[in-house]
C-alpha positions in Angstrom: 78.7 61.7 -54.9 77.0 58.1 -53.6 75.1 60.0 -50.6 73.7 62.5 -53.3 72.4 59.9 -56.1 71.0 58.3 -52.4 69.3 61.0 -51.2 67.7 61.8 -55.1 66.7 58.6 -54.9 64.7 58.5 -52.0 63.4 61.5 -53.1 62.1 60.1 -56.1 60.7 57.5 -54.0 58.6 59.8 -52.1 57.0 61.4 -55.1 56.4 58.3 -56.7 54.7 56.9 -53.5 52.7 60.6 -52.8 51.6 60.3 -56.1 49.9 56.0 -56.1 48.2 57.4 -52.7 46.7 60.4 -54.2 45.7 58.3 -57.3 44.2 55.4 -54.2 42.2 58.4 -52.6 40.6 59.9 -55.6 39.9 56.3 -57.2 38.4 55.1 -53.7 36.8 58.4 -53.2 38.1 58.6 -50.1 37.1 55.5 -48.3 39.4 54.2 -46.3 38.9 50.6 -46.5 38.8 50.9 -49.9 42.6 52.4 -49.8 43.5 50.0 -47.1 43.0 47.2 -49.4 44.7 48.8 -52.0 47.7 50.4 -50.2 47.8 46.6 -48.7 48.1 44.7 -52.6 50.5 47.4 -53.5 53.1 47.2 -50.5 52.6 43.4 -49.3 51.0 41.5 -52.1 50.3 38.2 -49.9 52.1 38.9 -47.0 50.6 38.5 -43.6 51.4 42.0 -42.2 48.5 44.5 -44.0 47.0 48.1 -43.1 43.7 45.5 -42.8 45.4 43.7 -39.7 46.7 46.7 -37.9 43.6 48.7 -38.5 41.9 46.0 -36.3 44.4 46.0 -34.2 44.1 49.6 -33.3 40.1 49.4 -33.3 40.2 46.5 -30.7 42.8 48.6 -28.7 40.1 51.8 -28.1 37.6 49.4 -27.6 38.9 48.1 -24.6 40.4 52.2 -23.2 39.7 55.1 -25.7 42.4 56.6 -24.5 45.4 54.7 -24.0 46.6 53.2 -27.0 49.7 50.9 -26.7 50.9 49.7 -29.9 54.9 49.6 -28.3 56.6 46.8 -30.6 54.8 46.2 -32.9 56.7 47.2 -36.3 55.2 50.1 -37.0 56.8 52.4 -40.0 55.6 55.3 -41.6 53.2 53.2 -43.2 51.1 52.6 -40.5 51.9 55.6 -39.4 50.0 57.2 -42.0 47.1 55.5 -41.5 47.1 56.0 -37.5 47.2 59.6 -38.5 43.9 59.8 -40.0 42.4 56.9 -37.3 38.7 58.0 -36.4 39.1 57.4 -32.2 43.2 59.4 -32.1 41.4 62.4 -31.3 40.5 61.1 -27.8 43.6 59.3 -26.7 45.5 61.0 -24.0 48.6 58.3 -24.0 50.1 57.5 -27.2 52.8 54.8 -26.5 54.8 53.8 -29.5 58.2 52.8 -28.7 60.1 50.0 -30.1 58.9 50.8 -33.5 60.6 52.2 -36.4 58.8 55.5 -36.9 62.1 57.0 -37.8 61.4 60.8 -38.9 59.5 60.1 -41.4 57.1 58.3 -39.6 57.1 61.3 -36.5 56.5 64.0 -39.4 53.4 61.9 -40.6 52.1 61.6 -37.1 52.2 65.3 -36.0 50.8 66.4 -39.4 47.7 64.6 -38.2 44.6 67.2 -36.3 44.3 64.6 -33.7 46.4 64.9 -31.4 45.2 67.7 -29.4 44.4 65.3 -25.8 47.6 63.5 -25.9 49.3 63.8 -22.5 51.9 60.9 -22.5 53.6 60.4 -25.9 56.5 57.4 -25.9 58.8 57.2 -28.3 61.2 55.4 -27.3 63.2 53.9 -29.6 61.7 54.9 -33.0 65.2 55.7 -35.0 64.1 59.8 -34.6 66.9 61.9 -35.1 67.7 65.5 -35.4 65.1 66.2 -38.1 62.7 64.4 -36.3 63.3 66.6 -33.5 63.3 69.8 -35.2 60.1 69.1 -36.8 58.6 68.0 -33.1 60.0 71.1 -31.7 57.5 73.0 -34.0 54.2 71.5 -33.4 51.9 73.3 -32.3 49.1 70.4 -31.5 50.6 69.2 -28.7 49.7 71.5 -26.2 48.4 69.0 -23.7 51.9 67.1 -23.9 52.6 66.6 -20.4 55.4 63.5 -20.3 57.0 63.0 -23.5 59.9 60.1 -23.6 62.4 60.1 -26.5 65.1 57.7 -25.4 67.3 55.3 -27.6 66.8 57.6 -30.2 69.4 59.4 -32.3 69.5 62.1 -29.9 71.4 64.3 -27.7 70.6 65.5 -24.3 70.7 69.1 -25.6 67.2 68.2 -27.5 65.8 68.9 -23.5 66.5 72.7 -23.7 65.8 73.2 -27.4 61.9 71.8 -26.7 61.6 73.9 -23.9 62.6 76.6 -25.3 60.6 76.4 -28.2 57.6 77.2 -25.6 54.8 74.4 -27.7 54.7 72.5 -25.0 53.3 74.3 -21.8 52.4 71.3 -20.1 55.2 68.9 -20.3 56.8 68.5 -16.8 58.3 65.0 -17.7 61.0 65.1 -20.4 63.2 62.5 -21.0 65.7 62.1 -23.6 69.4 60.6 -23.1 
C-alpha cells in the first residue's frame, strides 16, 4: 500500500514539475537563458550548483573538442539532463561520456528523447543508477544508429541486457558492448 501512495506521489511530482516548465517556456518564449534562470531560482534558490554553471560548463567543453564531451562526475540528474538535451553543439558530439552521474532512468529517457544524438559513437554510462526501464527504453531508440561502443556497467543491470540490445537490431554499429 506504501509503494503505491509512493509511486502516485512521484507521479504527481512529475506533472507538477511538467507543468512550471511548460509555464517557464511559454513565459520566456522560449529562450533558454531566460528558463535557465528561472528553472535555477525555482530548484536551487541560492545554492551554488545552477543550470547557469553547468551550461558554461558544457560550452567551454565543445570549445576545446566539439566532439568529445566528458562531463563523467560531475552530478548530473535529470535536471541537467534536460537541458543537455536541447544543448545547441550535442548534435556534433561523437563521444558522450557520462558516467558517475545519477542519470537514473529518468534522466536516460530525457536524453534519448533529444534529436541530437544522431553522431554519437561512444556513449558511457557507467554508473548512472539505469535499471531495467532504463534499458527498455534504450533498447528502442532509434537515434542511435551510429552507436558503436556503448558502456553500461555498475548499473542495475544484468548481463542478459547484451542480447536483448542486439537483438532489438537499433544499433547496427555497436561492436563494443559492455554491461556486467
Amino acid at each position: 500500500m506504501v509503494h503505491d501512495e509512493i509511486n502516485q506521489d512521484e507521479i504527481d511530482k512529475d506533472a507538477i514539475n511538467k507543468e512550471i516548465l511548460l509555464d517557464i517556456f511559454y513565459k520566456s518564449k522560449g529562450n533558454i537563458d531566460a528558463i535557465n534562470d528561472e528553472i535555477n531560482r525555482k530548484l536551487y534558490g541560492n545554492q551554488i550548483k545552477s543550470l547557469s554553471l553547468f551550461a558554461k560548463f558544457v560550452k567551454a567543453r565543445l570549445e576545446l573538442n566539439p566532439k568529445v564531451l566528458n562531463l563523467a562526475d560531475k552530478e548530473i540528474t535529470h535536471i541537467e539532463a534536460t537541458f543537455l538535451s536541447t544543448y545547441e553543439g550535442l548534435e556534433l558530439v561523437e563521444k558522450l561520456d557520462l558516467r558517475k552521474n545519477f542519470l537514473g532512468d529518468k534522466g536516460l529517457e530525457i536524453l534519448l528523447s533529444s534529436n541530437k544524438l544522431n553522431n554519437i559513437r561512444e556513449l558511457d554510462l557507467r554508473n548512472n543508477q539505469i535499471s531495467r526501464i532504463g534499458m527498455v527504453l534504450l533498447s528502442k531508440s532509434k537515434d542511435l544508429l551510429n552507436l558503436e561502443s556503448l558502456d553500461l556497467r555498475v548499473n542495475k543491470l544484468g548481463k542478459r541486457w547484451e542480447h536483448k540490445l542486439n537483438e532489438q537490431g537499433n544499433f547496427p554499429k555497436l561492436t563494443r558492448l559492455r554491461i556486467a
